[in-house]
MMTF fields as JSON, N, C-alpha, C and O atoms, coordinates in Angstrom:
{
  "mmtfVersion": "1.0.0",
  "mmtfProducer": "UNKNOWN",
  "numBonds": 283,
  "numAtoms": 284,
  "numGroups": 71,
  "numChains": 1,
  "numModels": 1,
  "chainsPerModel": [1],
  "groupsPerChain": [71],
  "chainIdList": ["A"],
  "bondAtomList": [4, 2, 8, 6, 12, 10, 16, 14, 20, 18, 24, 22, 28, 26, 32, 30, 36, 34, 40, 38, 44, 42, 48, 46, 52, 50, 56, 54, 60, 58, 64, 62, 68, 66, 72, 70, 76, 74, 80, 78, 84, 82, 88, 86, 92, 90, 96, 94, 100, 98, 104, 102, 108, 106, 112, 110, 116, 114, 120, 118, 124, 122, 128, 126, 132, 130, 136, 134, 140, 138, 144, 142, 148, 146, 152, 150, 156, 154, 160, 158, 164, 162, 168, 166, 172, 170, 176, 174, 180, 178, 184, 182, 188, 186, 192, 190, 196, 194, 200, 198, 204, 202, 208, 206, 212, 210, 216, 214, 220, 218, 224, 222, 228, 226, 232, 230, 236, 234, 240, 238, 244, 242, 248, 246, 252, 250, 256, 254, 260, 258, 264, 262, 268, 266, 272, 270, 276, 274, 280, 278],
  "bondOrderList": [1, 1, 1, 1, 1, 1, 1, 1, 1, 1, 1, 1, 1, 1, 1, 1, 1, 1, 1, 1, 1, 1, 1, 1, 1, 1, 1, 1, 1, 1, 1, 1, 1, 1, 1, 1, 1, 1, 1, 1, 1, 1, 1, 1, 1, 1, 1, 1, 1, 1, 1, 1, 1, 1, 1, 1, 1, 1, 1, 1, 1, 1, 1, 1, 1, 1, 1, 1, 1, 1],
  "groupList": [{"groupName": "UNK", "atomNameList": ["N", "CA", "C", "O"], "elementList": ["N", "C", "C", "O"], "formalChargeList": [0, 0, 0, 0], "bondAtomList": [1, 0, 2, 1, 3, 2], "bondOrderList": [1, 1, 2], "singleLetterCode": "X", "chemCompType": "L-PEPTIDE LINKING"}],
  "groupTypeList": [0, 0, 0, 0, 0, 0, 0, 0, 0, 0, 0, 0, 0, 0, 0, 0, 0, 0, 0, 0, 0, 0, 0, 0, 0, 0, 0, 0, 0, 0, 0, 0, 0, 0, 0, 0, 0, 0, 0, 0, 0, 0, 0, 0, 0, 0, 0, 0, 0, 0, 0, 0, 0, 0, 0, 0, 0, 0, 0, 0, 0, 0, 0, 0, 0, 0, 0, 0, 0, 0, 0],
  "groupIdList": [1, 2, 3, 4, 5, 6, 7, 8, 9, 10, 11, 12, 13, 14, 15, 16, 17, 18, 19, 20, 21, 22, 23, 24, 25, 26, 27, 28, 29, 30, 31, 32, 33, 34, 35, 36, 37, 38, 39, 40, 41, 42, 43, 44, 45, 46, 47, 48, 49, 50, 51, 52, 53, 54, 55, 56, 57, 58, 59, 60, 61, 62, 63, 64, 65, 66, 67, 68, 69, 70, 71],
  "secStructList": [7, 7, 2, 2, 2, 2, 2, 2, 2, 2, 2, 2, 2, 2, 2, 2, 2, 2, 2, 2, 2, 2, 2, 2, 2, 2, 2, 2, 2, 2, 2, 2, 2, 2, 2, 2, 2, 2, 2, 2, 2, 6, 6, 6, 7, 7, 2, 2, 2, 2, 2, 2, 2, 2, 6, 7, 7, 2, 2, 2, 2, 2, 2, 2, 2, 2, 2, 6, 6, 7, 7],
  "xCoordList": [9.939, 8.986, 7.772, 7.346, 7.159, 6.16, 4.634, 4.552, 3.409, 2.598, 2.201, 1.908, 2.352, 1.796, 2.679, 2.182, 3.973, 5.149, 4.27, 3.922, 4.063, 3.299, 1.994, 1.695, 1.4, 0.079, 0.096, -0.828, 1.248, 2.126, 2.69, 2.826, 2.992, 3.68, 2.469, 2.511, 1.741, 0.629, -0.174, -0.264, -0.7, -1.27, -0.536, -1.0, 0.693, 1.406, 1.412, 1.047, 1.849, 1.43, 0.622, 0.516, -0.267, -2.162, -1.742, -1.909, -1.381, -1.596, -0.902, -1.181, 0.123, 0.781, 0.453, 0.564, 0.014, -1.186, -1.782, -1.9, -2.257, -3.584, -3.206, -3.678, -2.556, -2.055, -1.353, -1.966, -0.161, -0.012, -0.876, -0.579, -2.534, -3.399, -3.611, -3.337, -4.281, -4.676, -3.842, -4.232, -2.25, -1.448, -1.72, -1.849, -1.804, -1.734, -3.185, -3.286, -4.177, -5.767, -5.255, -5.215, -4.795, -4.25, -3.764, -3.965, -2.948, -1.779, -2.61, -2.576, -3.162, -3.804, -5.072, -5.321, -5.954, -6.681, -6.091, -6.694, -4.86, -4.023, -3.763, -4.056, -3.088, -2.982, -4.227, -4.131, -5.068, -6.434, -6.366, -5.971, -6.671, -7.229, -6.202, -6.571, -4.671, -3.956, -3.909, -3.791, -4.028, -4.688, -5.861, -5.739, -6.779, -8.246, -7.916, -8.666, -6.955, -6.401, -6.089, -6.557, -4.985, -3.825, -4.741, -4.506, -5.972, -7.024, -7.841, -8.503, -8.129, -9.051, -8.109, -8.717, -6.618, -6.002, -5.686, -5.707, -5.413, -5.324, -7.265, -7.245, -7.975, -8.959, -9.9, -11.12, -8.477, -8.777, -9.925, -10.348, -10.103, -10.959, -10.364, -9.485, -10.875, -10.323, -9.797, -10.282, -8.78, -7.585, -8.968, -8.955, -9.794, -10.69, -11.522, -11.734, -11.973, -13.087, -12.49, -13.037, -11.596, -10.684, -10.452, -10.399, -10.332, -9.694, -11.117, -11.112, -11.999, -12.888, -13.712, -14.137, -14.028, -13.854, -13.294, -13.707, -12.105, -10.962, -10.638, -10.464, -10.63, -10.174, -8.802, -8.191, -8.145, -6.447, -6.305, -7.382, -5.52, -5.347, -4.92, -4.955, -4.692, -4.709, -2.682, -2.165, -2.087, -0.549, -0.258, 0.945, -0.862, -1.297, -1.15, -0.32, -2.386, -3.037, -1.804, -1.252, -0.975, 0.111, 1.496, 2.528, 1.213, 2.646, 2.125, 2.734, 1.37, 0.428, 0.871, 1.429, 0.292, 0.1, 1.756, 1.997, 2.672, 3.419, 4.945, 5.919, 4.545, 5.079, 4.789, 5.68, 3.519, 3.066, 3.248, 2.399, 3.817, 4.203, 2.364, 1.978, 2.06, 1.103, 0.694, -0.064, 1.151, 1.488, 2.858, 3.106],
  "yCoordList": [32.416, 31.617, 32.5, 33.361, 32.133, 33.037, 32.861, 32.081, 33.367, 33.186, 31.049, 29.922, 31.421, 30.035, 28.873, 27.756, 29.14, 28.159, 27.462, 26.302, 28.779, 28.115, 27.563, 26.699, 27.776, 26.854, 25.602, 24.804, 25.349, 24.156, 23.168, 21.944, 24.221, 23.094, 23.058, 22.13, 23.96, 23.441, 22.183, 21.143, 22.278, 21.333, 20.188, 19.355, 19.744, 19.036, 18.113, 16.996, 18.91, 18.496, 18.101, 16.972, 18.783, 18.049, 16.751, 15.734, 16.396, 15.247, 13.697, 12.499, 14.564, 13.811, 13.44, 12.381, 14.604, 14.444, 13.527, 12.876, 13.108, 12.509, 11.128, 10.309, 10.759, 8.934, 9.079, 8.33, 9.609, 8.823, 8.805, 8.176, 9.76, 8.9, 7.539, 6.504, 7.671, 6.296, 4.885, 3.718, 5.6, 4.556, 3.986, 2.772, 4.797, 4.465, 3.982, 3.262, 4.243, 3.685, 2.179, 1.38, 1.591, 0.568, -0.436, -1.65, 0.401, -0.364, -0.847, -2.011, -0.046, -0.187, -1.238, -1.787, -1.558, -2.519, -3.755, -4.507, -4.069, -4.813, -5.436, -6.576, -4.327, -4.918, -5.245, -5.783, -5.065, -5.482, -6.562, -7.352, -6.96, -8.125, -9.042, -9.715, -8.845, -10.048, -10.487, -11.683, -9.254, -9.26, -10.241, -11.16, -10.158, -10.746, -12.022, -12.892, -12.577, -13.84, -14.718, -15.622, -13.753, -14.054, -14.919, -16.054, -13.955, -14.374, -15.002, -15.371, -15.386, -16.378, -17.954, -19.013, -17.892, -19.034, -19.515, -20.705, -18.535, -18.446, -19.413, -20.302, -19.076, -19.687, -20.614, -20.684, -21.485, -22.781, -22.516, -23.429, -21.596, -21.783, -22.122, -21.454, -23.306, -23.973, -23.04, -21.912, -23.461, -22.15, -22.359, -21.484, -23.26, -23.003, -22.083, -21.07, -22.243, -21.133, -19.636, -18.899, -19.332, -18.195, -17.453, -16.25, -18.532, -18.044, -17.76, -16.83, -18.279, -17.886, -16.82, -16.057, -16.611, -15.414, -13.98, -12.836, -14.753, -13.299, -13.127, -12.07, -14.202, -14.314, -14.202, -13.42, -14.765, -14.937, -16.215, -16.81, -16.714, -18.06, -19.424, -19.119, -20.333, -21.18, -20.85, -20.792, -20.718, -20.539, -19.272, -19.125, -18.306, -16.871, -16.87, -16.305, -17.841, -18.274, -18.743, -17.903, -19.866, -20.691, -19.74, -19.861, -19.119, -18.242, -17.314, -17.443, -16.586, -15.832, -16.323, -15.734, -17.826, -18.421, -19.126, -19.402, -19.218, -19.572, -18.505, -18.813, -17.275, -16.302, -15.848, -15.322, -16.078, -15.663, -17.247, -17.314, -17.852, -19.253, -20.13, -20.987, -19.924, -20.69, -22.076, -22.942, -22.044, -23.571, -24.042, -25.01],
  "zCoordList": [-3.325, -4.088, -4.383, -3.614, -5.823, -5.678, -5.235, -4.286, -5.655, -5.021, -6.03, -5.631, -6.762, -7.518, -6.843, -6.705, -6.43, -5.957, -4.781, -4.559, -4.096, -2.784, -2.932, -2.108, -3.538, -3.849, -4.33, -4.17, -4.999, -5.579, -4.442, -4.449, -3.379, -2.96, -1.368, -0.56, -1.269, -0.254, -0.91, -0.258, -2.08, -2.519, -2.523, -1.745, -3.264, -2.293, -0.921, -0.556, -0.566, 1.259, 1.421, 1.901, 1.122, 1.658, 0.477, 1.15, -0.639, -0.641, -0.291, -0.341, 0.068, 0.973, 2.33, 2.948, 2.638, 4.138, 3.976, 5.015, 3.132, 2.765, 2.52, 3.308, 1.72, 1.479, 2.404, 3.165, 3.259, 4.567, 5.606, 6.622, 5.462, 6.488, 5.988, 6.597, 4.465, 4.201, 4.263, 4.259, 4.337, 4.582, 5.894, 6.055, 6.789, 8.22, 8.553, 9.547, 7.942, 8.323, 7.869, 8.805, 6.371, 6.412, 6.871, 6.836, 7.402, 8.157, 9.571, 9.97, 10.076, 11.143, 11.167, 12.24, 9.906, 9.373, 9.75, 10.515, 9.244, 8.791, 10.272, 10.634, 11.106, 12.524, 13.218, 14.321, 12.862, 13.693, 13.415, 14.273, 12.297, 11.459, 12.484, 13.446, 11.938, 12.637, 13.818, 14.086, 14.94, 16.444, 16.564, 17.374, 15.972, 16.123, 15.442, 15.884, 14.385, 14.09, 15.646, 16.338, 15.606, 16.942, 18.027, 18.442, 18.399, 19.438, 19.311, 20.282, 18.021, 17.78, 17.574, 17.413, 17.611, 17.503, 19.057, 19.369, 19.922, 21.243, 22.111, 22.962, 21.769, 22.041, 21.068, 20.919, 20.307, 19.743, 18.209, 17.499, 18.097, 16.712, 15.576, 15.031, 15.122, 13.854, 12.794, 12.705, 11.937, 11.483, 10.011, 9.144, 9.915, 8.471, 8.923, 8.255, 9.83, 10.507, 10.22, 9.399, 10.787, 10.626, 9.343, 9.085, 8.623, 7.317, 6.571, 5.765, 6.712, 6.3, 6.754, 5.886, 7.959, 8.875, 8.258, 8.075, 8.057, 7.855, 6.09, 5.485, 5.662, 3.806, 4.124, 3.396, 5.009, 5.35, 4.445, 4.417, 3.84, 3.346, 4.987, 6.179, 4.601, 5.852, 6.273, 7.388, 5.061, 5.4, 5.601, 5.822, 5.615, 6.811, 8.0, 8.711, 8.331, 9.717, 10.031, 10.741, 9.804, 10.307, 10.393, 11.054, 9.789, 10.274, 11.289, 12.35, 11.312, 12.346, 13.916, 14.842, 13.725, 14.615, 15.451, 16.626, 14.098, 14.611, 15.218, 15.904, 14.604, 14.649, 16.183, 16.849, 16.69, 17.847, 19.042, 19.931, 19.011, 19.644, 19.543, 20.338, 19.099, 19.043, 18.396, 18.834, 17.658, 16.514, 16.37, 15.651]
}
């Protein structure tokens, strides 16, 4: 490969590097958020409170909740 091949395909990489961090900062958002759902259904806070809280819709919350034996 020549010298341009490899600059081609380092650049590349790094941006691939790069959206699968942001994938994974995501993803990881994503699991917080539903964790801190999970626990706020676990110690009774009204699923409107929540959703407003979180901007989850209320049939979010209910699968959340029921996904996790809670409802």
């Amino acid at each position: 490969m020549c010298g341009i091949g490899h600059a081609i395909a380092r650049k590349n990489l790094e941006k691939g590097r790069l959206e699968g961090k942001q994938e994974g900062r995501l993803e990881g958002r994503q699991e917080e958020r539903e964790s801190n759902i999970v626990a706020m259904l676990k110690e009774k806070i009204p699923m409107e409170t929540i959703s407003r809280i979180t901007h989850y819709s209320l049939d979010q919350i209910q699968k959340l909740g029921k996904l996790h034996g809670l409802l």
